[in-house]
C-alpha positions, 0 to 999 in steps of 0.5 A: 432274267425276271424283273422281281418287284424291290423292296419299295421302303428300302428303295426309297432309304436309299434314295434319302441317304443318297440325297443326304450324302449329296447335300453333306457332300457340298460342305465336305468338299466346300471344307476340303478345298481350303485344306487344299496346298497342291493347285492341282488338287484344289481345282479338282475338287473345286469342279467335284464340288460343282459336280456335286451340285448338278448331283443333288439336283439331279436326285431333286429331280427323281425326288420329284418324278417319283413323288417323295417329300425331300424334307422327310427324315427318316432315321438313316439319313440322320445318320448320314448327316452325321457322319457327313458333320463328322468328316467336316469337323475333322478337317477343321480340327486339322486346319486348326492344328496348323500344319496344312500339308497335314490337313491335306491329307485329312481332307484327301481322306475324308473325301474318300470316305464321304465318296465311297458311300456316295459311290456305293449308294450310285451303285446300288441306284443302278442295281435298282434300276436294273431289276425294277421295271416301269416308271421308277426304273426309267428315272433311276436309270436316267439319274445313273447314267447322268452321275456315274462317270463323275462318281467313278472320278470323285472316288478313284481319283482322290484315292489316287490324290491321297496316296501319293500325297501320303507317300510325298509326305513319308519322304518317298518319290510321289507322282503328282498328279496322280495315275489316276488323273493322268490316265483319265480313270473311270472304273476300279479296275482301271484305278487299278492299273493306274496304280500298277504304272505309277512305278514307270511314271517315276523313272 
């Protein structure tokens, strides 16, 4: 297939909200880890969160390769500031209501939500470096390959985390840790099947 030549202002949006959803991503996960009962989950997120850090400075770095100013603020990155401030106050507003197997499971659901753009917006960096040649693609494509097996666990694995605390939480048999963690999950369609095991992980 032909490389064609991306939209180079598009190109560039992307990588501002992805540097955002980074940076936002340390408070999202600095909060979820005081929201955090179970053990287990508190010491996954507490590597997510040092992960998240390497993350940042990597796109620093891209930043940098590719000389783009990370200080500008372009209107979409305010945006996801935004929403990055939103999920934190929300678990803040489940911490202060007292009940913190409650607030758990705000924060598993934030997390999910702050990790599905994170996710979507690694994704789309690879599908740049895909079509892009020359130089930017080299530097996407070692940014992706440095990130995307850490995003695979960010996401699928606290999507796991969230649903079984949530079935613990119904009064039903939950697996703990979950499918996911146990079976090492790095793709949805593995996610997938983790989940279709869980009834023969509680017998």
């Amino acid at each position: 297939m032909k490389r064609k030549a991306g939209n180079a202002s598009q190109i560039e949006e992307l990588l501002y909200q992805a540097l955002e959803t980074e940076i936002g991503g340390l408070n999202i996960y600095e909060t979820a880890v005081s929201c955090a009962v179970n053990e287990d989950l508190k010491k996954e997120w507490l590597e997510y969160l040092e992960e998240t850090r390497t993350h940042r400075r990597v796109l620093l770095t891209v930043f940098e390769q590719l000389g783009l100013d990370p200080e500008r603020q372009p209107p979409g990155r305010e945006v996801v500031r935004h929403i990055g401030e939103a999920l934190v106050k929300a678990m803040k507003m489940a911490i202060s209501a007292g009940d913190a197997n409650a607030a758990q499971l705000v924060a598993t659901e934030c997390v999910v939500l702050a990790e599905t753009k994170d996710h979507a917006n690694w994704a789309l960096i690879g599908a740049v470096a895909d079509q892009q040649g020359g130089t930017e693609a080299k530097v996407l494509k070692q940014a992706y390959d440095a990130v995307v097996t850490d995003e695979e666990h960010h996401l699928y694995h606290t999507m796991g985390w969230s649903r079984e605390l949530w079935i613990e939480a119904l009064g039903f048999p939950a697996v703990l840790p979950p499918p996911e963690e146990v079976k090492q999950v790095e793709s949805a369609i593995g996610a997938s099947r983790a989940e279709q095991a869980r009834g023969k992980m509680l017998n």
